[in-house]
N, C-alpha and C positions, 0 to 999 in steps of 0.2 A: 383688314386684309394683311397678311402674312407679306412681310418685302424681302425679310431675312433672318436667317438665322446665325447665332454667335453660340461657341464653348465657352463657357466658364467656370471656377473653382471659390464655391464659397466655403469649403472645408469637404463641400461631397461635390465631384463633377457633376458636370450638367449641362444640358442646352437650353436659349433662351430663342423665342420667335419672337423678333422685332416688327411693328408694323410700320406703316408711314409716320407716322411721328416720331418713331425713335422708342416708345413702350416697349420693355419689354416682358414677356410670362413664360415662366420656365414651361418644357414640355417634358411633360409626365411621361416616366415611364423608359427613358433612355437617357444615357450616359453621355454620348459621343454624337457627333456628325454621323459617322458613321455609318451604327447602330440603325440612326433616325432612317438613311438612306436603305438601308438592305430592308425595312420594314417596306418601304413606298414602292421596293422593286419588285419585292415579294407579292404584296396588295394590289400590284397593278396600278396604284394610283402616284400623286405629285408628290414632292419633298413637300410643300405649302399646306397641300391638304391633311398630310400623314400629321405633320406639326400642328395643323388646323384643330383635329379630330384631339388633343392629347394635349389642349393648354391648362394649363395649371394657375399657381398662384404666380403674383408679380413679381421681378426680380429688378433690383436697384443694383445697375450696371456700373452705377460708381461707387457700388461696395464689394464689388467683387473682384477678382484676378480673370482679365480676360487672356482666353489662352488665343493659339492659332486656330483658325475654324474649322481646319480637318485636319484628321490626323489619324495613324493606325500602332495598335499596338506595335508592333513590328515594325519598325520604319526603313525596314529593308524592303517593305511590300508597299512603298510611296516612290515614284519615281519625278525628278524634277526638272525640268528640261523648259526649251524655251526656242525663239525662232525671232531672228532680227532682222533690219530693214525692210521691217514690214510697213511702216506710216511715210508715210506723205513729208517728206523733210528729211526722213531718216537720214538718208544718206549724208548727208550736209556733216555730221560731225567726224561720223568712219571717216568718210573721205580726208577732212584733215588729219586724221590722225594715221590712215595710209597712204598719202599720197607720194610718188614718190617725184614725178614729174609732172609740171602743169601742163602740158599738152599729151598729157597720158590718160586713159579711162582707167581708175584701178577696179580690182574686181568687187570691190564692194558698189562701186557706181556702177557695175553691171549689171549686178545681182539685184538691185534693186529697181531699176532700170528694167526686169525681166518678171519682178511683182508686178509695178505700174502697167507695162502691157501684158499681163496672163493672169496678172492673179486675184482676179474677181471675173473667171468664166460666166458668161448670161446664160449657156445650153445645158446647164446641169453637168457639165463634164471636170475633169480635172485641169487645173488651174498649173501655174507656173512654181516651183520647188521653193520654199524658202530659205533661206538659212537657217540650218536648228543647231541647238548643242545644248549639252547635259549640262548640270550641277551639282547633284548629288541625289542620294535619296532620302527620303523623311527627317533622318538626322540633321540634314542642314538647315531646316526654320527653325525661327526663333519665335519666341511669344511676342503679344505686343510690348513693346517698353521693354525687351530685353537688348544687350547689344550686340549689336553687329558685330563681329569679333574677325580682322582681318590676318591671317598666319604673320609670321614673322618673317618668312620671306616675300610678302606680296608687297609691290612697288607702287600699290595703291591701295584705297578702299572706297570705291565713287557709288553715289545712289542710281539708280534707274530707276523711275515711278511709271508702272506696268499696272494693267490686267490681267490678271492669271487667270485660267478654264481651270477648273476642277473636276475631277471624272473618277468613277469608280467602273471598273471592269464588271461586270453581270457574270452570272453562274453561264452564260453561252456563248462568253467571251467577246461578247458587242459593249463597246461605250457607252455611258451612260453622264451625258452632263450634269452633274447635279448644280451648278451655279458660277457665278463668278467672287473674285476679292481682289480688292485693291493690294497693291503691291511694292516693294523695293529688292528690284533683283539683284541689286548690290556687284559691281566687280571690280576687275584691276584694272582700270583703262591703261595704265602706264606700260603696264606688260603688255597689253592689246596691243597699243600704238608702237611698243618697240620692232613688230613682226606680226603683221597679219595671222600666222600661224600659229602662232602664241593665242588668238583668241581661243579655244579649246582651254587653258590653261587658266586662262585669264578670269573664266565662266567659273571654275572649280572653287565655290565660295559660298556662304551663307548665303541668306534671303532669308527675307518677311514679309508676312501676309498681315494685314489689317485684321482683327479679329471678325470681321463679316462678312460672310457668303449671302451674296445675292443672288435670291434665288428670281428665277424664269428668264426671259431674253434678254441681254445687253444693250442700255439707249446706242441707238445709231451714233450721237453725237455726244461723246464726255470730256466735262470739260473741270479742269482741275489745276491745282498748282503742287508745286514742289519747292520743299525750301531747305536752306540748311541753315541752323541757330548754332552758334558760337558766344561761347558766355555770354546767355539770356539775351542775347543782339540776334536780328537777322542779317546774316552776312552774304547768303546769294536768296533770289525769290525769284520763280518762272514760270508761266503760265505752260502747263501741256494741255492735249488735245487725244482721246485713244475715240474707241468707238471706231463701226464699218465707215463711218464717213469720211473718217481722217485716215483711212488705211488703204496701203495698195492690194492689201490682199483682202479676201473676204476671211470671218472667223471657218466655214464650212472649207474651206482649202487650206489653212493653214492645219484644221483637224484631223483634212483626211491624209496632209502626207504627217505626220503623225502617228493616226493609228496606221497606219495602211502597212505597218509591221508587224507580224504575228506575234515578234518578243514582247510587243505594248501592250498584245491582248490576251494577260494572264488572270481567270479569273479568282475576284478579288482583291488585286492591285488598284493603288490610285495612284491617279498621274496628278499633280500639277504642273501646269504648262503656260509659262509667262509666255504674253504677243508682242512684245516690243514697246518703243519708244523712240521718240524724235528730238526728247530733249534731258539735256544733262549738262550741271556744271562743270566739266571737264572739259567740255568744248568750248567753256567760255573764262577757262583759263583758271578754273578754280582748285587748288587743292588742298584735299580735305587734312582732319587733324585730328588725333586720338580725343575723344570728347563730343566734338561734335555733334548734332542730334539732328538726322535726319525727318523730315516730316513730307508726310505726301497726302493730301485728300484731294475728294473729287466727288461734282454733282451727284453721282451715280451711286454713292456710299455714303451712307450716316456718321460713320466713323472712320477714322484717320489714320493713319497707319504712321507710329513716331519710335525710332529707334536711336539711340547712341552707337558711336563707331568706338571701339574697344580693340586692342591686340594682342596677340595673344606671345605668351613670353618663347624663346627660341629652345627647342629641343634639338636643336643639331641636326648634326646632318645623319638622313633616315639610312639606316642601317639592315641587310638582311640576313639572317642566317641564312646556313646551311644544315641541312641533316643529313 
């Protein structure tokens, strides 16, 4: 049985369909996620089965370059965006890092506070608003094992270890989930914490995707850790928690204020969309260091998602003509 699919480049791209064990066989016949996807949408039938119907010979995943598992030629037509305080604890960290007075509610313990009661409607209705915000589009992931590369003006570079939804818009403009992958949404918590308002700013950064999409519904309960290695030592290690169980919102409300904008549903476009997280060494007073190598896995994915923090050198300050 088909659990997921991975890109990879062993001199010709390709995809491979992993089953439960971790096996994998390339699938004949297409190049890209993509690709795989428009064929299953076209057929009427599942990413699993379309991959099912089209396996090939075996591929030896530790001889290849695995890439990001989706991706589009154009990666102006990927959009990357995200929605926080969404788990169970969340708040616990914003809050230190907004608070301005202790007998004050800041708006992030609001916000969240407003998941926990709204945002897992039982009537089929619309739930409670999340917090969302951009990051770039397709250009900002990186492969596995590439690094994280922080600007030279950012006052940070911290991990976040996320699930991202995956989705390709249909030729009639409706969402289409094709799977989930593990994640590191990567930001500036430093600039975050200077100014709530700054988060927007803060978000405007790489991320990485685990080379696997898992394909069909998300366990209810995932459970994983995140670490960060420092010359070959582990120097922070923490247990996270994602899945509907550990969330105040459900995935189905966090989708629908989402798409529920007509600019989201251009087709053709793919979204990736991180759902948050409750835990991060930042809050636990860590700060990171050019080198560094982030790592994040979890029950729910075969493979791991490991990147190096890297900076990138100063181009001064940005400049505009005039015509």
């Amino acid at each position: 049985m088909i659990r997921s699919l991975v890109q990879f480049d062993d001199g010709t791209r390709g995809v491979a369909a992993l089953d439960e064990s971790g096996a994998a066989r390339r699938v004949d016949g297409v190049t890209t996620t993509l690709e795989l996807a428009q064929q299953a949408i076209a057929a009427g039938t599942s990413l699993a089965a379309t991959a099912e119907a089209a396996l090939g010979a075996a591929v030896d995943l530790g001889g290849v370059k695995l890439l990001s598992p989706i991706d589009h030629a154009d990666p102006a037509h990927t959009l990357v965006s995200g929605t926080g305080l969404t788990h169970l604890g969340s708040a616990e960290g914003r809050d230190k890092m907004h608070a301005k007075a202790a007998d004050a509610q800041t708006d992030s313990m609001k916000m969240f506070l407003m998941g926990v009661e709204g945002g897992k409607p039982t009537d089929g209705g619309i739930g409670a608003q999340p917090e969302w915000f951009y990051k770039g589009d397709g250009a900002i992931l990186v492969d596995p094992g590439a690094p994280l590369t922080m600007p030279k003006f950012a006052e940070d570079g911290g991990e976040e270890p996320e699930i991202a939804g995956i989705y390709l818009i249909d030729a009639d403009g409706a969402p289409v989930r094709l799977g989930f992958a593990l994640g590191n949404e990567f930001s500036d918590h430093v600039t975050e914490r200077g100014n709530y308002l700054w988060l927007a700013h803060s978000k405007l950064r790489q991320a990485a995707l685990g080379p696997e999409l898992r394909l069909g519904d998300l366990p209810e309960d995932v459970r994983g850790t995140s670490r960060i290695v420092r010359n070959g030592e582990v120097l922070w290690e923490k247990p996270f928690v994602s899945g509907e169980a550990n969330m105040s919102h459900s995935l189905a409300n966090l989708e629908h204020h989402h798409f529920k904008y007509d600019s989201f549903l251009r087709p053709g476009d793919l979204h990736v969309h991180f759902f948050g997280t409750a835990t991060l060494s930042f809050s636990d007073g860590v700060r990171t260091q050019i080198r560094d190598v982030f790592e994040v896995e979890a029950d729910a994915f075969l493979l791991p998602v490991r990147n190096p923090l890297a900076q990138s050198s100063d181009a001064g300050t940005a400049k505009v003509r005039s015509l």
